[in-house]
N, CA, C and O of each residue as an XYZ file, in Angstrom:
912
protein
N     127.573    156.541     16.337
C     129.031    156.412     16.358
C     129.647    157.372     17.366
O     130.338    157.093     18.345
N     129.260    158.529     16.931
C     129.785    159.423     18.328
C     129.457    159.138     19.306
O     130.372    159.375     20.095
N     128.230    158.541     20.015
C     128.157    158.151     21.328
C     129.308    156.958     21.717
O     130.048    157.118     22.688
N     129.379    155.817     20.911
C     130.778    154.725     20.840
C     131.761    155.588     21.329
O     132.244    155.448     22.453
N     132.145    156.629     20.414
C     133.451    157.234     20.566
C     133.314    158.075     21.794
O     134.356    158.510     22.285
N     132.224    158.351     22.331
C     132.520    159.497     23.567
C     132.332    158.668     25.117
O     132.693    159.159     26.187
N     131.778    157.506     24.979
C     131.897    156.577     26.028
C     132.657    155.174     25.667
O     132.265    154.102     26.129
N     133.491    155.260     25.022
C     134.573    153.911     24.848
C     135.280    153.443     25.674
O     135.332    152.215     25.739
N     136.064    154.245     26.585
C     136.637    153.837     27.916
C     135.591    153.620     29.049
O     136.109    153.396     30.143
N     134.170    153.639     29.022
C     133.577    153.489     30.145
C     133.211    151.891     29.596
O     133.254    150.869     30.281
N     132.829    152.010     28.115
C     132.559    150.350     27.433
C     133.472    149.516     27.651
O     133.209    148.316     27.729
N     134.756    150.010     27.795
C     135.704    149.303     27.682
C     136.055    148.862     29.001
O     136.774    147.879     29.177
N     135.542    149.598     30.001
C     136.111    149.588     31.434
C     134.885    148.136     32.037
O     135.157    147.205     32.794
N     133.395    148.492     31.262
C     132.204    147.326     31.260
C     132.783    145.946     31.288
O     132.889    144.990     32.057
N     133.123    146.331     30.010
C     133.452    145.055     28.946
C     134.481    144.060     29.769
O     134.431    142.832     29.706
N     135.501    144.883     30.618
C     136.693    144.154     30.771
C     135.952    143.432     32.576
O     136.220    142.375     33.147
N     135.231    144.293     32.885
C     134.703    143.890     34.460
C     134.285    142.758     34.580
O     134.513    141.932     35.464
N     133.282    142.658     33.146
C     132.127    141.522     32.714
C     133.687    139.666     32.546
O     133.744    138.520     32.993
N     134.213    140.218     31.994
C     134.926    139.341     31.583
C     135.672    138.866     32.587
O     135.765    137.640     32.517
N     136.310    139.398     33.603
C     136.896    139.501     35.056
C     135.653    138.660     35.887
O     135.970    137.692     36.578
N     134.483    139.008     35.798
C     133.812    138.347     36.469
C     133.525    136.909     36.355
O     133.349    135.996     37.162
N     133.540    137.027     35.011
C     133.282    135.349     34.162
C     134.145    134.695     34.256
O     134.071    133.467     34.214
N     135.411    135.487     34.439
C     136.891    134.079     34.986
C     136.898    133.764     36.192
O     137.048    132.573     36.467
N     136.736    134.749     37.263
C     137.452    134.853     38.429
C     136.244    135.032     39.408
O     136.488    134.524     40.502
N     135.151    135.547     39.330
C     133.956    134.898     40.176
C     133.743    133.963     40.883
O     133.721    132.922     40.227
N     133.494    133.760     42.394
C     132.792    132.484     42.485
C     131.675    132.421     42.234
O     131.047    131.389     42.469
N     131.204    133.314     41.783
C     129.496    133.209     41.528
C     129.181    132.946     39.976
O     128.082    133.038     39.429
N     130.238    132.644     39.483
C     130.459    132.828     38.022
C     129.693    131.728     37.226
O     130.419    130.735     37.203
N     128.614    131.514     36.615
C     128.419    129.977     35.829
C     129.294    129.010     34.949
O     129.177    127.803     34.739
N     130.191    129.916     34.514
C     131.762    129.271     34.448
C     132.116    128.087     34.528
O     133.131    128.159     35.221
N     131.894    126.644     34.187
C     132.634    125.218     34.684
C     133.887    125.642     35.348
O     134.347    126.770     35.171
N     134.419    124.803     36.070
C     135.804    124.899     36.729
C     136.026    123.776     36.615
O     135.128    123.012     36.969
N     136.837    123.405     36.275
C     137.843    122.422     36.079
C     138.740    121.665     36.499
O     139.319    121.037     35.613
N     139.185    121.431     37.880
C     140.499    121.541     38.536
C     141.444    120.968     37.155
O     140.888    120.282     36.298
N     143.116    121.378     37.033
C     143.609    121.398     35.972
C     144.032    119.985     36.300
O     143.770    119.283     35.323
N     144.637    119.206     37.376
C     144.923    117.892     37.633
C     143.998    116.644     36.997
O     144.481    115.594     36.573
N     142.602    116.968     37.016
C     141.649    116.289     36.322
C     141.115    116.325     35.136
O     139.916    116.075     35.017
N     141.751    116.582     34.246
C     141.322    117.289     32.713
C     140.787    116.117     32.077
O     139.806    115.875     31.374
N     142.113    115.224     32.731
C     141.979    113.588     31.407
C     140.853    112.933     32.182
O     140.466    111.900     31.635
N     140.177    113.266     33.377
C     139.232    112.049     34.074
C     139.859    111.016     34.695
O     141.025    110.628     34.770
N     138.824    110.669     35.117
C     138.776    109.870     36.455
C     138.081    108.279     35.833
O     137.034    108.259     35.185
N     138.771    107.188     36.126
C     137.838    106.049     35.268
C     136.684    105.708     36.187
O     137.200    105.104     37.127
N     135.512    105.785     36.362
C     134.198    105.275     37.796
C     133.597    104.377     36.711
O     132.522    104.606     36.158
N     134.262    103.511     36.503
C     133.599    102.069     35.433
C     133.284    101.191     36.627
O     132.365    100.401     36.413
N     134.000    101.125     38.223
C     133.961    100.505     39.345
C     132.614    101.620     40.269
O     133.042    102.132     41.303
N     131.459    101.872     39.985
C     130.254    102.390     40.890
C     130.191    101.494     42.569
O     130.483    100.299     42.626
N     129.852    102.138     43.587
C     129.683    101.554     44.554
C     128.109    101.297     44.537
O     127.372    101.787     43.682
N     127.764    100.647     45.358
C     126.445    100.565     45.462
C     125.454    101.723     45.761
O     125.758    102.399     46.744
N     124.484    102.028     45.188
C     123.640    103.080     45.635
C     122.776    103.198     46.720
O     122.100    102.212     47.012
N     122.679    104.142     47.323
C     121.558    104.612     48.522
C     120.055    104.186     48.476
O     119.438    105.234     48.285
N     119.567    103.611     48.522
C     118.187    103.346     48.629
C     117.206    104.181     49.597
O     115.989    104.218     49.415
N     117.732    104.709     50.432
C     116.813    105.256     51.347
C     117.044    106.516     51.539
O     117.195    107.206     50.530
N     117.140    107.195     52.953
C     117.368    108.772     52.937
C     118.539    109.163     53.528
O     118.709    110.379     53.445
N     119.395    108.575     54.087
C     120.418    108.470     54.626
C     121.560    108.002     53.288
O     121.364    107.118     52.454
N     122.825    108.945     53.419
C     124.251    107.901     53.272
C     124.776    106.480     53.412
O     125.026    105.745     54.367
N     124.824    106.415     52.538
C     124.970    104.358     52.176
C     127.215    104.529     52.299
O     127.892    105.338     51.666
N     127.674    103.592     53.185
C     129.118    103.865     53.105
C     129.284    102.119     52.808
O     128.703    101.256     53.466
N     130.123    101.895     51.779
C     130.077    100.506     51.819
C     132.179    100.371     51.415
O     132.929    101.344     51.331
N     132.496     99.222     51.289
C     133.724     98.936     51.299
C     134.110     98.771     49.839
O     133.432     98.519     48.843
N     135.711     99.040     50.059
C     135.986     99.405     48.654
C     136.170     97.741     47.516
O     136.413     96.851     48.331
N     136.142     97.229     46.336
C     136.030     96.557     46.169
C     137.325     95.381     46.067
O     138.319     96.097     45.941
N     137.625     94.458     46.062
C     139.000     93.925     46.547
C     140.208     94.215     45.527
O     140.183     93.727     44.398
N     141.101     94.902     45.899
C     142.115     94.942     44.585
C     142.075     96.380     43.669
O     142.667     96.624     42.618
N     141.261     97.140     44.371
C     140.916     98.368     43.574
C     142.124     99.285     44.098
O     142.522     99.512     45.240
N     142.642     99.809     42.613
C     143.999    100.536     43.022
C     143.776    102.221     42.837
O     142.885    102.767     42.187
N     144.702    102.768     43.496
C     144.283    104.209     43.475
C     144.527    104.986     42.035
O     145.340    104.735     41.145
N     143.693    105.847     42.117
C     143.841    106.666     41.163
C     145.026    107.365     40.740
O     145.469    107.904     41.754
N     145.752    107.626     39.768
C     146.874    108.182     39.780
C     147.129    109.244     38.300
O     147.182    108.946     37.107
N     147.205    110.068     38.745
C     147.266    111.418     37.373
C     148.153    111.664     37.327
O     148.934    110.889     37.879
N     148.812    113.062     36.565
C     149.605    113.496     37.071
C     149.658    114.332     38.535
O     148.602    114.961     38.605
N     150.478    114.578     39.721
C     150.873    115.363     40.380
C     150.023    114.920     41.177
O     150.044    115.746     42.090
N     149.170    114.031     41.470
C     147.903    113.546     42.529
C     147.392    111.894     42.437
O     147.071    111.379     41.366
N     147.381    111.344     43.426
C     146.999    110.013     43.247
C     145.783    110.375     45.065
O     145.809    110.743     46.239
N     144.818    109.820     43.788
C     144.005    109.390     44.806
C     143.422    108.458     45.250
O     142.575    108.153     44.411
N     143.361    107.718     46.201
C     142.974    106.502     47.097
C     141.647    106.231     47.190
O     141.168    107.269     47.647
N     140.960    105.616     47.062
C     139.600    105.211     47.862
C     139.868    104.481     48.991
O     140.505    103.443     49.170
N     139.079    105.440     49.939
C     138.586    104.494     51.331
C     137.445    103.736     51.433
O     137.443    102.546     51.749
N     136.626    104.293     51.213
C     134.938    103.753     50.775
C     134.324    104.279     49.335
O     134.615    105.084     48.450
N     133.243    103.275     49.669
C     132.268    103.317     48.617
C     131.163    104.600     49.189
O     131.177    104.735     50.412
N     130.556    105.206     48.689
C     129.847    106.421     49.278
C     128.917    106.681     48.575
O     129.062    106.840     47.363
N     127.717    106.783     49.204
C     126.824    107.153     47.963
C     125.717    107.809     49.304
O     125.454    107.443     50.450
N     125.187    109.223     48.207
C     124.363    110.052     49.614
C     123.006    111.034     48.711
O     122.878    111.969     47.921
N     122.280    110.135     49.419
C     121.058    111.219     48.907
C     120.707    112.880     50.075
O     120.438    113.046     51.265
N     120.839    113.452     49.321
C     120.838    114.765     49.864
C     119.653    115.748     49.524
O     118.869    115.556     48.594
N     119.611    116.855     50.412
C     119.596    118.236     50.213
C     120.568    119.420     50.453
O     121.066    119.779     51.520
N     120.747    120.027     49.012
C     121.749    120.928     49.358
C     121.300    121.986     50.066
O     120.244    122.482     49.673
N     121.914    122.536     51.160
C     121.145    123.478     51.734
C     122.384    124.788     51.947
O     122.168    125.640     52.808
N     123.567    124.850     51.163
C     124.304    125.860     51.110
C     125.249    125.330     50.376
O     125.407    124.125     50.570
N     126.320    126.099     49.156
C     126.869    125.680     48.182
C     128.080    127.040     48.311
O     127.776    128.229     48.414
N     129.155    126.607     48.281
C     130.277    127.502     48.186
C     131.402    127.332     47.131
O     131.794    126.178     46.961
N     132.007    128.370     46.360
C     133.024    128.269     45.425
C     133.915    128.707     46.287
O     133.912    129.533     47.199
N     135.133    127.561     45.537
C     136.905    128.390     46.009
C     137.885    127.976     44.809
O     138.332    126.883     44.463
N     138.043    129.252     44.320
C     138.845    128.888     43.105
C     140.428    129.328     43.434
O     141.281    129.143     42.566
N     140.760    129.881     44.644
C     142.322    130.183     44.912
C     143.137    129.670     46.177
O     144.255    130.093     46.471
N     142.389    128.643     46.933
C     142.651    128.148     48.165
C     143.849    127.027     47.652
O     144.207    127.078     46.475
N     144.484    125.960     48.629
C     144.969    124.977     48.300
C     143.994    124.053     47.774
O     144.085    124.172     46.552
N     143.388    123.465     47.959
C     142.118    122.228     47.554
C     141.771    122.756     46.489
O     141.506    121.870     45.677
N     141.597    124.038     45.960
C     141.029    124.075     44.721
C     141.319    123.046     44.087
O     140.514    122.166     43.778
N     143.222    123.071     43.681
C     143.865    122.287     42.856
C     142.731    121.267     42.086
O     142.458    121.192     40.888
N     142.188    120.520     43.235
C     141.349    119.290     43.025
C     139.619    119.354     43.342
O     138.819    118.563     42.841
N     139.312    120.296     44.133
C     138.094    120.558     44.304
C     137.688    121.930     44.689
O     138.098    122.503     45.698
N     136.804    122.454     43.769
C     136.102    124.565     43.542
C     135.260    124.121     43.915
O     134.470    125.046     43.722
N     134.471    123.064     44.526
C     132.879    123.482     45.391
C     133.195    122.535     46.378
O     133.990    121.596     46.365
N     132.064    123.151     47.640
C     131.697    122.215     48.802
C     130.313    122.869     48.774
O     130.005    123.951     48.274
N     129.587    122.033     49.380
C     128.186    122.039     49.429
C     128.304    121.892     50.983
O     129.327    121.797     51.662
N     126.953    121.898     51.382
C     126.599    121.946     53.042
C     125.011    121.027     52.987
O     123.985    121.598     52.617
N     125.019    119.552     53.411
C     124.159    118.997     52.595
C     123.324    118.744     54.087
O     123.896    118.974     55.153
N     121.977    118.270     54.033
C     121.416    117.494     55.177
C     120.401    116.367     53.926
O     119.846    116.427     52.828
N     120.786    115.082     55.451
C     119.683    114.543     54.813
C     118.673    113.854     55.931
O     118.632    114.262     57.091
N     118.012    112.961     55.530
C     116.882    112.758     56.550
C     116.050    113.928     57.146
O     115.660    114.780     56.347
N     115.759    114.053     58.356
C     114.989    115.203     59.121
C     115.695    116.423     58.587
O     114.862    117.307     58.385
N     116.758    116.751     58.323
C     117.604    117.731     57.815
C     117.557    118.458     56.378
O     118.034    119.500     55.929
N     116.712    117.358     55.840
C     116.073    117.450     54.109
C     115.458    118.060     54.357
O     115.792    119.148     53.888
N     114.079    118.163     55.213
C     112.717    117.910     55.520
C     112.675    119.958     55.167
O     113.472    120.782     55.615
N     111.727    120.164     54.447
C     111.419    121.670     54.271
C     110.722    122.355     55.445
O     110.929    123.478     55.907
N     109.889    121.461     55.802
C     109.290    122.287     56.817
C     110.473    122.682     58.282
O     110.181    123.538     59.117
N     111.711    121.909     58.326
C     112.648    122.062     58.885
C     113.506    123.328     58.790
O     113.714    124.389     59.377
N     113.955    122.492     57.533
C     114.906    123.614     56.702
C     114.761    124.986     56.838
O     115.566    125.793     57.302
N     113.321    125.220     56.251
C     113.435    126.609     55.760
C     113.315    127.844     57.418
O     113.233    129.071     57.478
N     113.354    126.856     58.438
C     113.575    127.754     59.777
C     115.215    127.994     59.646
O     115.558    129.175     59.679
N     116.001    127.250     59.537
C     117.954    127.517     59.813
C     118.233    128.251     58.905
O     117.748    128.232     57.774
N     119.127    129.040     59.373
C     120.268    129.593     58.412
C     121.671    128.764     58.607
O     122.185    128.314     59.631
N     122.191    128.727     56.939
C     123.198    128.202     56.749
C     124.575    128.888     56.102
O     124.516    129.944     55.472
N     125.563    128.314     56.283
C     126.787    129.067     56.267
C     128.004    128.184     55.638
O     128.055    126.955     55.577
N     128.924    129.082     55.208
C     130.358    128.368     54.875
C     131.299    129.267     54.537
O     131.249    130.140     53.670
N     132.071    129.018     55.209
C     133.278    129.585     54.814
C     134.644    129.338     55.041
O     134.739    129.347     56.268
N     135.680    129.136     54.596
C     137.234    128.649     54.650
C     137.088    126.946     54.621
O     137.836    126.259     55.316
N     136.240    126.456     53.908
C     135.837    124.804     53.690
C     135.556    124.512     54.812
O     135.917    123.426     55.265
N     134.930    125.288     55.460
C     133.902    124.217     57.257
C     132.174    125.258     56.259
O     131.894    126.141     55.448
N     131.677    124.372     57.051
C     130.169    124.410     56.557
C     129.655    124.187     57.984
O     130.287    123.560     58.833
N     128.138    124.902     58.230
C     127.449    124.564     59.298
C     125.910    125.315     59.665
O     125.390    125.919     58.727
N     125.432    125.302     60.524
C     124.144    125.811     60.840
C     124.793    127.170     61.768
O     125.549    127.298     62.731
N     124.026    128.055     60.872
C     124.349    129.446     61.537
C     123.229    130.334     62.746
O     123.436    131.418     63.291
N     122.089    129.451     62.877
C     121.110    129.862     63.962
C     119.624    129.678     62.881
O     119.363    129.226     61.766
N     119.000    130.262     63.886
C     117.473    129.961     63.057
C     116.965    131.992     62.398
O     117.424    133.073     62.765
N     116.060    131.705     61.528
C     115.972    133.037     60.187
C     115.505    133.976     61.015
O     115.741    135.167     60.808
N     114.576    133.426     62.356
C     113.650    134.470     63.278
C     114.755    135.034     64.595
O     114.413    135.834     65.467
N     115.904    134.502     64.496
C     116.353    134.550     65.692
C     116.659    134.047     66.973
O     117.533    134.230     67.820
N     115.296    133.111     66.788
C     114.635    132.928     67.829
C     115.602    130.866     68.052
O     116.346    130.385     67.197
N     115.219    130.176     69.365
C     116.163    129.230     69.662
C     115.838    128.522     68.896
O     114.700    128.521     68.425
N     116.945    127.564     68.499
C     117.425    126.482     68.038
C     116.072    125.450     68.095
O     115.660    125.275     69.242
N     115.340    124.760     67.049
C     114.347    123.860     67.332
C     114.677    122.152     67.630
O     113.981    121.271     68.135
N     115.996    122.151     67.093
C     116.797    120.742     67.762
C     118.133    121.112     68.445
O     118.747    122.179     68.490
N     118.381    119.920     68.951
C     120.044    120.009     69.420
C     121.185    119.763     68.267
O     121.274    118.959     67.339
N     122.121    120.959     68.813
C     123.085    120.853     67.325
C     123.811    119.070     66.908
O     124.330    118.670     65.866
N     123.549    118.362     68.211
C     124.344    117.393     67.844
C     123.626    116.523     67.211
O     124.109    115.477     66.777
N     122.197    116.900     67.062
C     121.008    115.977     66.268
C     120.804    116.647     65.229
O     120.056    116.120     64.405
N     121.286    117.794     64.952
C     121.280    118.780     63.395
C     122.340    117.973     63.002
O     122.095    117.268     62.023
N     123.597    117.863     63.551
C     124.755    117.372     62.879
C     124.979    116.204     62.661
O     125.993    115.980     61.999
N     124.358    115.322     63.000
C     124.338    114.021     62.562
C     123.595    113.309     61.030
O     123.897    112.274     60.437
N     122.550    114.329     60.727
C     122.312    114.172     59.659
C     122.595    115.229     58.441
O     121.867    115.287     57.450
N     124.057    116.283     58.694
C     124.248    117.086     58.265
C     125.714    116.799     57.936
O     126.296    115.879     58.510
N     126.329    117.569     57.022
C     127.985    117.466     56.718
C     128.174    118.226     55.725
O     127.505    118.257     54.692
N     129.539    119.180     56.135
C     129.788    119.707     54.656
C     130.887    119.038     54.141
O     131.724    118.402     54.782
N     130.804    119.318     52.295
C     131.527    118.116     51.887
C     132.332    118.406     50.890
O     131.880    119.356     50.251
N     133.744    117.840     50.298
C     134.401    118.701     48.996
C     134.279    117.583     48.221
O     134.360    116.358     48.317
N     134.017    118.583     47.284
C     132.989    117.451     45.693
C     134.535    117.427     44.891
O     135.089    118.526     44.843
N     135.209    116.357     44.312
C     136.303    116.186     43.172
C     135.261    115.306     41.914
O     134.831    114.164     41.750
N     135.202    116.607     41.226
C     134.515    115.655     39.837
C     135.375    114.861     39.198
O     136.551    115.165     38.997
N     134.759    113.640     38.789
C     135.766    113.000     38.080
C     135.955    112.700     36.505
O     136.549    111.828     35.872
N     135.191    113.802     36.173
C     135.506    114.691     34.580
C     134.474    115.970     34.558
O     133.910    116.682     35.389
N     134.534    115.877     33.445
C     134.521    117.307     32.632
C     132.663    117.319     32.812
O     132.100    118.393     33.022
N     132.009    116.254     32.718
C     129.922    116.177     32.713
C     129.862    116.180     34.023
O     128.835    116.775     34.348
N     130.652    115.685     35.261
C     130.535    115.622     36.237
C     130.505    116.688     36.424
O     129.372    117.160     36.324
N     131.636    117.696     36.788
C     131.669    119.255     36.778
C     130.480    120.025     36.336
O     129.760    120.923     36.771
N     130.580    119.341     35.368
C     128.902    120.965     34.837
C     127.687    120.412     35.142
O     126.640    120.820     34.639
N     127.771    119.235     36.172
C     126.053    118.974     36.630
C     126.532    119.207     38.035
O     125.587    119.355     38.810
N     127.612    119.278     38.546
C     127.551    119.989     39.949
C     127.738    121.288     40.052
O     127.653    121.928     41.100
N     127.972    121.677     39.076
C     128.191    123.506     38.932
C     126.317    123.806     38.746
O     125.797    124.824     39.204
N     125.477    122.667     37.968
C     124.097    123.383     37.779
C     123.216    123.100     39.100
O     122.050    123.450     39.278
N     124.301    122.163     40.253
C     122.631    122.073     41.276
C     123.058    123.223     42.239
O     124.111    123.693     42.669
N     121.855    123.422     42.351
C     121.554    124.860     43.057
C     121.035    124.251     44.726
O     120.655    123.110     44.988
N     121.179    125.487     45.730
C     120.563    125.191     46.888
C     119.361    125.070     46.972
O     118.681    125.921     46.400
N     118.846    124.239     47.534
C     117.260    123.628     47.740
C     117.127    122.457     46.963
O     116.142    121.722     47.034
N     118.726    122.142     45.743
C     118.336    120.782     45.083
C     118.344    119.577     45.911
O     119.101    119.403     46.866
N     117.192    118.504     45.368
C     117.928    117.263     46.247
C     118.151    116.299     45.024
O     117.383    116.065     44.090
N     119.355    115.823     45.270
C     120.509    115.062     45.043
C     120.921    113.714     45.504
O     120.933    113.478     46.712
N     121.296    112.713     44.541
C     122.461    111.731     44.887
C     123.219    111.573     44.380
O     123.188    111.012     43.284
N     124.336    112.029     44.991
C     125.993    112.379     44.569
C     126.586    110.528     45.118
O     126.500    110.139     46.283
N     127.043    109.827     44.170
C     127.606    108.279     44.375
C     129.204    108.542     43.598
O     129.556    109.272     42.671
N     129.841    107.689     44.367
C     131.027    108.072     44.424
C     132.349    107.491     45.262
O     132.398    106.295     45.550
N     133.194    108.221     45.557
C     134.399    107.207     46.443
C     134.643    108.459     47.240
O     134.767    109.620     46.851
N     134.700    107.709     49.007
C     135.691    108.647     49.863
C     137.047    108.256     49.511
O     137.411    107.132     49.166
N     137.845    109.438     49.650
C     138.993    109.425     49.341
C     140.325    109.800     50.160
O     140.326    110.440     51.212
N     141.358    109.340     49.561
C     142.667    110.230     50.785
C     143.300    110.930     49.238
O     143.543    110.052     48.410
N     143.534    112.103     48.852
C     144.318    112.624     48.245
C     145.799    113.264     48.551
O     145.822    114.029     49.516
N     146.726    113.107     48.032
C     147.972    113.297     47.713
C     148.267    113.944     46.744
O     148.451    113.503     45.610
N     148.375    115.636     47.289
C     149.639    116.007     46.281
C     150.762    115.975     46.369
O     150.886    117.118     46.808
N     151.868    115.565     46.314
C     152.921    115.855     46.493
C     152.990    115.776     48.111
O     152.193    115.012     48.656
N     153.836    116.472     48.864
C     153.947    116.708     50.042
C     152.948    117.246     50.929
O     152.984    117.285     52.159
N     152.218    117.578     50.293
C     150.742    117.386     50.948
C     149.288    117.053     50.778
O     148.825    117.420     49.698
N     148.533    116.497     51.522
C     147.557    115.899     51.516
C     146.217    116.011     52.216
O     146.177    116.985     52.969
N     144.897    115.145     52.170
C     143.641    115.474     52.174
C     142.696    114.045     52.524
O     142.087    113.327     51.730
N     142.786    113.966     53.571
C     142.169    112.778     53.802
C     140.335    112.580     54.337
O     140.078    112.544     55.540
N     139.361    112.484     53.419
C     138.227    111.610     53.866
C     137.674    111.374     55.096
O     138.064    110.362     55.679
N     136.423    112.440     55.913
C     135.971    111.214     57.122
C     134.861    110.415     56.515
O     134.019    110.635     55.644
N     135.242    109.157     57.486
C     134.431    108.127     57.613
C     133.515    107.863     58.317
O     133.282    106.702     58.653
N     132.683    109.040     58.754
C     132.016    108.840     60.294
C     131.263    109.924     59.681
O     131.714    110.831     58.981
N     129.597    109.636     60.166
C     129.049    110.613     59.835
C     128.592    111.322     61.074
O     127.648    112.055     61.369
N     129.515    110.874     61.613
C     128.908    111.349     63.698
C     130.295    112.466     64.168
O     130.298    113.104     65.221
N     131.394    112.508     63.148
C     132.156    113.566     63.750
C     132.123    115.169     63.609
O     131.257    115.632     62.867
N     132.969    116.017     64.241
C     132.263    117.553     63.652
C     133.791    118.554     63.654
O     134.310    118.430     64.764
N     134.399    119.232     62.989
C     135.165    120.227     63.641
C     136.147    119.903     62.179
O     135.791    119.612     61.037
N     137.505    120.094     62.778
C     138.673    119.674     61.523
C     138.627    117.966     61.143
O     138.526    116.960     61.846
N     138.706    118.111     60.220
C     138.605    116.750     59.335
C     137.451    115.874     59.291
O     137.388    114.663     59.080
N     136.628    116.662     59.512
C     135.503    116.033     59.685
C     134.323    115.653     58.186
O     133.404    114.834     58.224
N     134.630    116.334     57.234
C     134.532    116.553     55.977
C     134.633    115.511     54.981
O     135.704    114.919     54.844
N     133.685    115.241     54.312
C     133.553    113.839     53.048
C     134.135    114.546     52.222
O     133.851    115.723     51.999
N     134.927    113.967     51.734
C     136.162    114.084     50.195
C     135.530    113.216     49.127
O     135.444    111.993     49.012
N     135.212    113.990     48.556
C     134.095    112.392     47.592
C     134.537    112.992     45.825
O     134.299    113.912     45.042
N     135.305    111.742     45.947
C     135.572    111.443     44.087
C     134.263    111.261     43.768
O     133.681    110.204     44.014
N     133.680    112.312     43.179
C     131.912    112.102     42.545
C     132.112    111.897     41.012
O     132.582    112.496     40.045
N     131.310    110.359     41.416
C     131.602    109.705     39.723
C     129.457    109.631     39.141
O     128.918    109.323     38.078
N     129.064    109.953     40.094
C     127.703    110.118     39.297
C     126.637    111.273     40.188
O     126.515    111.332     41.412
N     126.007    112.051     39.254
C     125.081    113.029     40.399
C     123.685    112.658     39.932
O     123.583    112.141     38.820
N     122.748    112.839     40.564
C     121.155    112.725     39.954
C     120.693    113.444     40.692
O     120.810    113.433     41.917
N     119.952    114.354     39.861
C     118.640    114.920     40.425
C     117.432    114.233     41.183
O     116.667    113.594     40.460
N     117.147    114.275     42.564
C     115.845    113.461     42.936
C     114.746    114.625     42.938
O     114.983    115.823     42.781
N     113.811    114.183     43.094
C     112.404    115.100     42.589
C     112.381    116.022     43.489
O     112.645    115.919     44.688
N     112.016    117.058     42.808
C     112.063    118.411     43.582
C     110.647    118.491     45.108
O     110.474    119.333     45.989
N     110.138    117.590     44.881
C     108.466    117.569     45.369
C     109.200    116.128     46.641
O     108.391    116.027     47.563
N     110.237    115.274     46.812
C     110.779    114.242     47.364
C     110.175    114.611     48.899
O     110.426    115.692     49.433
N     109.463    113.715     49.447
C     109.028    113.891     50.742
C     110.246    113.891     52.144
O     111.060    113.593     51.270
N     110.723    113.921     52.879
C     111.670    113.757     53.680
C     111.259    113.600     54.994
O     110.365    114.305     55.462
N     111.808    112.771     55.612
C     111.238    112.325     56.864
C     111.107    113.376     57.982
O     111.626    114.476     57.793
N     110.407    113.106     59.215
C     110.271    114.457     59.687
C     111.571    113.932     61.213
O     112.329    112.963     61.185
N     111.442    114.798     62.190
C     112.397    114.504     62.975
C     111.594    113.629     63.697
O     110.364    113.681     63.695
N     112.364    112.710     64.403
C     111.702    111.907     65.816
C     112.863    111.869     66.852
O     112.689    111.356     67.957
């Protein structure tokens, strides 16, 4: 008891850090929530899935109307569905986009999956751009960035409930993934967030906005093509 009583303000000073961390962390295991999406998102309308190693973009289905919550209506542009590797994962819980989306990932797929690739680049993100930050040795670049970037993109994930959220809060970097789903144009209010459609562009707006209505784990052991 006397030890309690002679270190209580240092317990207390613990106690309150621990708890600070667990709200306000991005590193936090914490679900996040965006508060606009509480009630969900209806994905009873799935687009077609990816079959291969590449991003499947298909068209939206005829008559499909936008999403509408409170304070946000969101649009589908496409159907989207992308088998991945995550190869860098970032939280933002105080930016504008939070509102609607606390993670972006930094995904490759095809040659960009590929481990024996991978594990030469370093990867990066920060202020919602994602990208290849050089190679781990230093040493040059083993492709051209515009052939890294073509099978590469970073992307802002909008779960479209509450299971969605806590299976993209559990994949970790090095998972591979197929995140299926809708590109989107979002609207808040007077401002907005629009979807690319091109997996060949790079810089501002270049970024998949993806209403993610289903995630799956693909096998951790998944072979990936090599470059040609």
């Amino acid at each position: 008891m006397d030890f309690f009583y002679q270190y209580r303000k240092l317990l207390i000073g613990i106690l309150l850090l621990c708890v600070g961390w667990w709200r306000f962390s991005p590193y936090s295991p914490r679900v996040v929530m965006p508060a606009y999406l509480n009630d969900g998102v209806d994905c009873s309308q799935l687009p077609p899935m990816a079959a291969g190693d590449e991003p499947l973009q298909t068209e939206i289905p005829q008559g499909m109307q936008p999403f509408v919550l409170p304070r946000v209506k969101m649009t589908p542009l496409a159907g989207f569905s992308m088998p991945a590797r995550v190869l860098h994962r970032a939280a933002y819980l105080y930016d504008e986009p939070a509102s609607i989306s606390t993670t972006d990932w930094f995904v490759g797929w095809g040659f960009m999956a590929n481990e024996k690739i991978v594990k030469r680049l370093k990867f990066e993100q920060r202020g919602r751009f994602g990208g290849i930050a050089g190679t781990k040795d230093g040493g040059a670049m083993p492709y051209s960035y515009d052939d890294m970037y073509l099978n590469a993109s970073n992307v802002h994930l909008i779960p479209a409930n509450k299971k969605i959220a806590a299976q993209i809060n559990g994949i970790k970097v090095g998972d591979n993934v197929r995140v299926d789903g809708w590109l989107v144009r979002v609207d808040m209010g007077n401002r907005y967030v629009v979807s690319s459609l091109s997996r060949t562009d790079r810089g501002a707006g270049a970024c998949e906005v993806i209403l993610v209505c289903n995630v799956t784990r693909l096998a951790s052991e998944k072979v990936w093509p090599d470059y040609k």
